[in-house]
DSSP file (Angstrom, degrees, kcal/mol; ACC not computed):
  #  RESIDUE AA STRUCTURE BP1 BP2  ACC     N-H-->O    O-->H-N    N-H-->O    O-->H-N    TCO  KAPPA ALPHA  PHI   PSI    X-CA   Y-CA   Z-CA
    1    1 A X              0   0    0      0, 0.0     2,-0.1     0, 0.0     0, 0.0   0.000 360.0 360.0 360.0 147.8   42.4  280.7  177.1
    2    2 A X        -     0   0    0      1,-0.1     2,-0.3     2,-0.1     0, 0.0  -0.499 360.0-125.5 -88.6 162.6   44.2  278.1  179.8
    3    3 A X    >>  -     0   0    0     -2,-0.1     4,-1.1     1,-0.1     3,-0.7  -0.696  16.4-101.1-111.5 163.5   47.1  277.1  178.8
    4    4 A X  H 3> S+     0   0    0     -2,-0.3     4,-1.3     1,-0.3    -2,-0.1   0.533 124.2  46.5 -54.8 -36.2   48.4  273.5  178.4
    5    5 A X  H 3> S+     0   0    0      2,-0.2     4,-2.4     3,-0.2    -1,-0.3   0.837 113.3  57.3 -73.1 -42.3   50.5  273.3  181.7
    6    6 A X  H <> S+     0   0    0     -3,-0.7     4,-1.4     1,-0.2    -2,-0.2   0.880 112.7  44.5 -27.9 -70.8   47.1  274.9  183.4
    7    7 A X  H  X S+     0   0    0     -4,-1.1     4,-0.8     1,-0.3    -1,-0.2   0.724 108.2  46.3 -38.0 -75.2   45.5  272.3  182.1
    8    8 A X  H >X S+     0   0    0     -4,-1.3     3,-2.5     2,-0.2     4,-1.2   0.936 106.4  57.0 -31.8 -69.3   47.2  269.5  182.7
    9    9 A X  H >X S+     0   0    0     -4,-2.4     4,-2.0     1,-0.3     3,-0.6   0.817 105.1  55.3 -53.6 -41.8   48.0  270.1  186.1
   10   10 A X  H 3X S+     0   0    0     -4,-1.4     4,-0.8     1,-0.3    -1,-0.3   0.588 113.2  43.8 -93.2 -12.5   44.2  270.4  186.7
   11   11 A X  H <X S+     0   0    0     -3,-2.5     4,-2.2    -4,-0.8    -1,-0.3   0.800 110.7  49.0 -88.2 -16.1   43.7  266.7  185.1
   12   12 A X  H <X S+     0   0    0     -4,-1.2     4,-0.8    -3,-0.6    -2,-0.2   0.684 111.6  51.3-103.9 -18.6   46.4  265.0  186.7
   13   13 A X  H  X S+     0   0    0     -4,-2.0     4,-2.0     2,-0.2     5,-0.4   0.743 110.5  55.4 -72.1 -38.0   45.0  266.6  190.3
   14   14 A X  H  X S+     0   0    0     -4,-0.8     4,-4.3    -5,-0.3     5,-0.6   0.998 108.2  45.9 -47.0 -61.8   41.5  265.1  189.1
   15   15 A X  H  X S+     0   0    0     -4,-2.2     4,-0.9     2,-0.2    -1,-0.2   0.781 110.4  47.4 -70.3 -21.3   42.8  261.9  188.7
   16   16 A X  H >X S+     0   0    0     -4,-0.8     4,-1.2     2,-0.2     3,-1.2   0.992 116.0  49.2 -65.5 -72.2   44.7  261.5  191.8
   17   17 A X  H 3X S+     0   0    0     -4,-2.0     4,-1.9     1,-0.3     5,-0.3   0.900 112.1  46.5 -52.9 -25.0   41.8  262.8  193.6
   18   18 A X  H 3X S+     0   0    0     -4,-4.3     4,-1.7    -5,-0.4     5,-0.4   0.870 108.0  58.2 -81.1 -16.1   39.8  260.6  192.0
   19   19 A X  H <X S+     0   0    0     -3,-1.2     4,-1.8    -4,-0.9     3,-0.4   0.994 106.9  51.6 -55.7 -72.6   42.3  257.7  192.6
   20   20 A X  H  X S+     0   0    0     -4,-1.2     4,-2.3     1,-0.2    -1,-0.2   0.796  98.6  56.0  -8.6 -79.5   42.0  258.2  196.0
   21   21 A X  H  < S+     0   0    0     -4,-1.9    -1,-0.2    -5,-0.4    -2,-0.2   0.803 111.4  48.4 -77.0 -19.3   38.5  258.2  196.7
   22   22 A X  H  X S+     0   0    0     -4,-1.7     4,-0.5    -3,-0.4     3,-0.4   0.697  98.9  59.2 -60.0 -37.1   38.2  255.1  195.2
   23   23 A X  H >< S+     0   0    0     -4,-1.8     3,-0.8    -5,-0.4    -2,-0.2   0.927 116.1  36.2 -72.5 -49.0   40.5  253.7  196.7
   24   24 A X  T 3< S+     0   0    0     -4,-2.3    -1,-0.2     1,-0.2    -2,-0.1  -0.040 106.6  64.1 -66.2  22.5   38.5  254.7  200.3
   25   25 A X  T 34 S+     0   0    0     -3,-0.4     2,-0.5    -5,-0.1    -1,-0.2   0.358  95.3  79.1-120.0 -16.0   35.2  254.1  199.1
   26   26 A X    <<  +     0   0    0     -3,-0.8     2,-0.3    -4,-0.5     5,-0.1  -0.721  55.3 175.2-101.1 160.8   36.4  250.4  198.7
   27   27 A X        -     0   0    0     -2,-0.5     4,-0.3     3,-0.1    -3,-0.0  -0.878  47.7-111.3-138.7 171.5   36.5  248.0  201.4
   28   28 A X  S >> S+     0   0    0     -2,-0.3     4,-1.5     2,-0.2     3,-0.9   0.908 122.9  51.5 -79.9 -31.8   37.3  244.1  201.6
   29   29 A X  H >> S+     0   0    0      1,-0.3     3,-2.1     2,-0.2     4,-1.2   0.969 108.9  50.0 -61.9 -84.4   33.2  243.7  202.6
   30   30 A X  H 34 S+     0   0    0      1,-0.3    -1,-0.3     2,-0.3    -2,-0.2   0.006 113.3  50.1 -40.8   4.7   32.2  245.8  199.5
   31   31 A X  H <> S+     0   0    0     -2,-1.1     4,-2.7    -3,-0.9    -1,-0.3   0.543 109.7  43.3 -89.6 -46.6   34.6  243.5  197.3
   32   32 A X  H <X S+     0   0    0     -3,-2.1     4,-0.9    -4,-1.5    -2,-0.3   0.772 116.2  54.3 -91.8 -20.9   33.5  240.1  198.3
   33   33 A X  H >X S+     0   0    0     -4,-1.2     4,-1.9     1,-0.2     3,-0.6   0.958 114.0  38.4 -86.6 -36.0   29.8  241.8  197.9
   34   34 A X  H 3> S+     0   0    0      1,-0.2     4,-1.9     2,-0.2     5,-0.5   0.819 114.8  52.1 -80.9 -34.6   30.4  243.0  194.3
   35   35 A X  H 3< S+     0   0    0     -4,-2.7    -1,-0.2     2,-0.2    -2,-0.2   0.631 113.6  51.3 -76.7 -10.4   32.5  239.5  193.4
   36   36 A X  H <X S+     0   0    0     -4,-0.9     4,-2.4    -3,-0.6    -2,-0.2   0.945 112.2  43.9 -87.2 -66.1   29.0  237.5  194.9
   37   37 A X  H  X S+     0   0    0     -4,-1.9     4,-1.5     1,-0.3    -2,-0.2   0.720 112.5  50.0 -75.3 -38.2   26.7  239.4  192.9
   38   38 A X  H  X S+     0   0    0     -4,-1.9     4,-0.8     2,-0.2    -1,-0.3   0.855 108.1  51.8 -64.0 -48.4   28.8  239.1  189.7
   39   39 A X  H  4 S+     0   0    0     -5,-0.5     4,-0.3     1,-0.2    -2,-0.3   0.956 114.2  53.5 -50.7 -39.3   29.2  235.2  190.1
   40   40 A X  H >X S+     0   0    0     -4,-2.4     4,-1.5     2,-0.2     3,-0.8   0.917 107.8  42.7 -33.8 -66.2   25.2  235.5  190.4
   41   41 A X  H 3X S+     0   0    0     -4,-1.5     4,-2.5     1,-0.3     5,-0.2   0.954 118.6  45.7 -36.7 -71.1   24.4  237.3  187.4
   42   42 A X  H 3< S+     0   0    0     -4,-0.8     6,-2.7     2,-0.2    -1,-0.3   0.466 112.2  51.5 -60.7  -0.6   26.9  235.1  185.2
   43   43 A X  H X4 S+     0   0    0     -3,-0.8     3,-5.2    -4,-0.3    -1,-0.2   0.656 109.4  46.2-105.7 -71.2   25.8  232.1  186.5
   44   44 A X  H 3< S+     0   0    0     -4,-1.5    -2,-0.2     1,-0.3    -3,-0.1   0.872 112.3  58.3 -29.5 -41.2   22.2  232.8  185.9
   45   45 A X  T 3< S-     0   0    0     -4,-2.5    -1,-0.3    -5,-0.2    -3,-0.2   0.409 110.0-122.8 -80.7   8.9   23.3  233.9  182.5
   46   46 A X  S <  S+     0   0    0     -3,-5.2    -3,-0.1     2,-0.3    -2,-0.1   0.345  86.0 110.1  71.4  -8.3   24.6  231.0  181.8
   47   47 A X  S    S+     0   0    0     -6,-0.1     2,-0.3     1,-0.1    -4,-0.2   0.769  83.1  44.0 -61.9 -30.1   28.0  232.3  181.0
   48   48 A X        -     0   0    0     -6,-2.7    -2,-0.3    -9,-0.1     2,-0.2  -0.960  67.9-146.3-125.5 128.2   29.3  230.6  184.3
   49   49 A X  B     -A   60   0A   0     11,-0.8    11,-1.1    -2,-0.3     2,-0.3  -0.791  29.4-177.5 -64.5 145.1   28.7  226.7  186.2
   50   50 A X        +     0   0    0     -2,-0.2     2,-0.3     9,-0.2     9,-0.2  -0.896  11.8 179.4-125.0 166.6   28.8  227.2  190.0
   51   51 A X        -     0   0    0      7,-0.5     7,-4.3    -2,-0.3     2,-0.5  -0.939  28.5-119.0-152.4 150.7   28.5  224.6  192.5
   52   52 A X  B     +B   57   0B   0     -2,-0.3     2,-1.0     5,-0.2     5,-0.2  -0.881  30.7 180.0-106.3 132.1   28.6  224.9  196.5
   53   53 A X  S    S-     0   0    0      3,-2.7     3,-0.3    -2,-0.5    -2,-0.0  -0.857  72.6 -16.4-134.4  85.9   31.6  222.9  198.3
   54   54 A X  S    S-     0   0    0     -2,-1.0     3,-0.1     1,-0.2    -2,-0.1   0.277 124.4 -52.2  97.8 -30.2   31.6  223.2  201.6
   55   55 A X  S    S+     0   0    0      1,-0.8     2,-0.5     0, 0.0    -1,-0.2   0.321 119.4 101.3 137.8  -1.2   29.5  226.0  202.2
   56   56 A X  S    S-     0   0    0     -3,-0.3    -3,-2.7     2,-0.0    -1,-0.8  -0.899  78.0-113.7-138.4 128.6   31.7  228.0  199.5
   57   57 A X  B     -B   52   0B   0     -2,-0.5     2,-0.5    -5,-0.2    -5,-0.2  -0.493  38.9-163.8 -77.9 142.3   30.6  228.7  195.8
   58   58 A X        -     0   0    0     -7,-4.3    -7,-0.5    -2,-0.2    -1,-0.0  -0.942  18.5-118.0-129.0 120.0   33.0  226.8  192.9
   59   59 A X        -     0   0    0     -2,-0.5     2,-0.3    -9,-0.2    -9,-0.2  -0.387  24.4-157.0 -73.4 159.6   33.5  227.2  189.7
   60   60 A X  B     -A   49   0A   0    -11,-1.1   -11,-0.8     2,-0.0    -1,-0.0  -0.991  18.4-118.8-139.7 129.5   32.7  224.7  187.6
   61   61 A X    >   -     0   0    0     -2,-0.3     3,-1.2     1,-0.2   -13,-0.0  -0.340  24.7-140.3 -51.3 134.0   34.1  223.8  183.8
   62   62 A X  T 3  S+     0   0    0      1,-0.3    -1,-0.2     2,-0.1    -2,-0.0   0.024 100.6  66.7 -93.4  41.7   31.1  223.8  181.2
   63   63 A X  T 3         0   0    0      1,-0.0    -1,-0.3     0, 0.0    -2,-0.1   0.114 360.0 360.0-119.4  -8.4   32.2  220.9  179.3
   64   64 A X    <         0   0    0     -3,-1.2    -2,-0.1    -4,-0.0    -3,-0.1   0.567 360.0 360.0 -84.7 360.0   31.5  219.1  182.7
């Protein structure tokens, strides 16, 4: 049977590798694409107002 130090070590090397590759898998393009496409969704769901200003999406209070 592995033993508890075994063990460990081999989760706390997962998560750093997995830390990692997330951390290079993301990019500042891949952020702004994933922050467009949630303000889409939510807006469409009605959870969110948006408005364009300027060329540039805004949130907008729904009590307005």
């Amino acid at each position: 049977m592995i033993e508890t130090t075994a063990a460990m070590a081999i989760t706390f090397g997962a998560c750093i590798a997995t830390y990692f590759w997330g951390r290079s898998e993301i990019t500042n393009k891949n952020i702004d694409q994933i922050t467009t496409n949630m303000l889409e969704v939510l807006d469409q769901g009605g959870y969110i107002k948006t408005k364009l200003n300027n060329g540039e999406i805004e949130l907008v209070k729904l009590s307005d």
